[in-house]
C-alpha positions as a printed NumPy array, in Angstrom:
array([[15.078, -0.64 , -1.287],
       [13.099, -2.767,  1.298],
       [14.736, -6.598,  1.704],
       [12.801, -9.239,  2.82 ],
       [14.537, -9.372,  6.21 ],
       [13.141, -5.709,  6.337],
       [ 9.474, -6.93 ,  5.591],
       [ 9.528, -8.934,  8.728],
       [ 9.221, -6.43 , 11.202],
       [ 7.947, -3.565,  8.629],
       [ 5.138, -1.375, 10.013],
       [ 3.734,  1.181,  7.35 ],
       [ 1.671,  4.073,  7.707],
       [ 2.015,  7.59 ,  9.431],
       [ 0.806,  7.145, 12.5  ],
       [ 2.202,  3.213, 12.998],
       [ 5.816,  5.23 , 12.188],
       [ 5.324,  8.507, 14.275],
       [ 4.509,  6.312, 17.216],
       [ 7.584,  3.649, 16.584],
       [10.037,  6.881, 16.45 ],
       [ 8.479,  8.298, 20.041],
       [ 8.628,  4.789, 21.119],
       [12.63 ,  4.367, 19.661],
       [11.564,  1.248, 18.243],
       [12.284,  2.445, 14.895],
       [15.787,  1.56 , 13.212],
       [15.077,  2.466,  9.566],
       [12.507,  4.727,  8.053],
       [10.948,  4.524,  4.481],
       [ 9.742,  8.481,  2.999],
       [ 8.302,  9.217, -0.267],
       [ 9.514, 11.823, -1.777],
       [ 5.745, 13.106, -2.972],
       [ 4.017, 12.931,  0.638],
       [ 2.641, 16.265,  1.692],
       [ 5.062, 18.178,  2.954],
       [ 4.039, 18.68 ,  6.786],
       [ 3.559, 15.048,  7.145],
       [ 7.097, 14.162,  5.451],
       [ 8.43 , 16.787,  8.155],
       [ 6.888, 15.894, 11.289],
       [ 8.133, 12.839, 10.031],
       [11.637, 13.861,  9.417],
       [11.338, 15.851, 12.902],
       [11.315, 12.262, 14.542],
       [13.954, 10.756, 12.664],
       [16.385, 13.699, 13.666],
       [15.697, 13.379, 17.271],
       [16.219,  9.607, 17.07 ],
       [19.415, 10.16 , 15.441],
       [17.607,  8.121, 12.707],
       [18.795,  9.239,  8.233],
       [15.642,  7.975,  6.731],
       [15.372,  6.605,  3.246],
       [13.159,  8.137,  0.129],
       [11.397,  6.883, -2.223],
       [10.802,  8.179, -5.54 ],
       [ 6.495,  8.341, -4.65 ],
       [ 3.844,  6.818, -2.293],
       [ 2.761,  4.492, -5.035],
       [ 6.64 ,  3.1  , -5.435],
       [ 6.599,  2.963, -1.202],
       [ 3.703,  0.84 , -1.282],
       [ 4.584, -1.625, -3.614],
       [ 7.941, -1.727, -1.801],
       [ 6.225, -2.495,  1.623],
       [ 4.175, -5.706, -0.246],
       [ 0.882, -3.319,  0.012],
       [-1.965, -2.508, -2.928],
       [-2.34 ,  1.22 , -1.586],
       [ 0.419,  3.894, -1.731],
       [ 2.072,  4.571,  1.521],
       [ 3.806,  8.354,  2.823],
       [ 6.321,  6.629,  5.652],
       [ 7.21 ,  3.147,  6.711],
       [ 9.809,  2.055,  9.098],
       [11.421, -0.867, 10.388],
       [11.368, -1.619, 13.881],
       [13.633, -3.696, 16.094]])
């Protein structure tokens, strides 16, 4: 789901992505499927505006592991 080219400019975590989106540094976004749903839609809120189809995972544990971290993660994004 995530390459390695990805990883290089990855930022994960809620607030790291809500801010990227505002700032329209964010060219792909990462969602699990299982994040509580008013964070996945403020989330998805963000990604309409910035014209931005983001990506799901299956669960925050599977998004973690993707992103290269030990914790489970709601939302990551790559930024430019």
């Amino acid at each position: 789901m995530i390459s390695d080219a990805d990883k290089q400019c990855l930022t994960v975590g809620l607030k790291q992505v809500k801010k990227a989106l505002q700032q329209k540094r964010a060219v792909k976004v990462f969602i699990a499927e299982d994040c509580y749903g008013v964070l996945r839609n403020s989330v998805e809120e963000l990604c309409r505006e910035s014209g931005i189809t983001p990506v799901y995972a299956e669960t925050m544990a599977q998004l973690g592991s993707e992103c290269g971290i030990d914790v489970k993660a709601s939302c990551a994004c790559v930024c430019r």
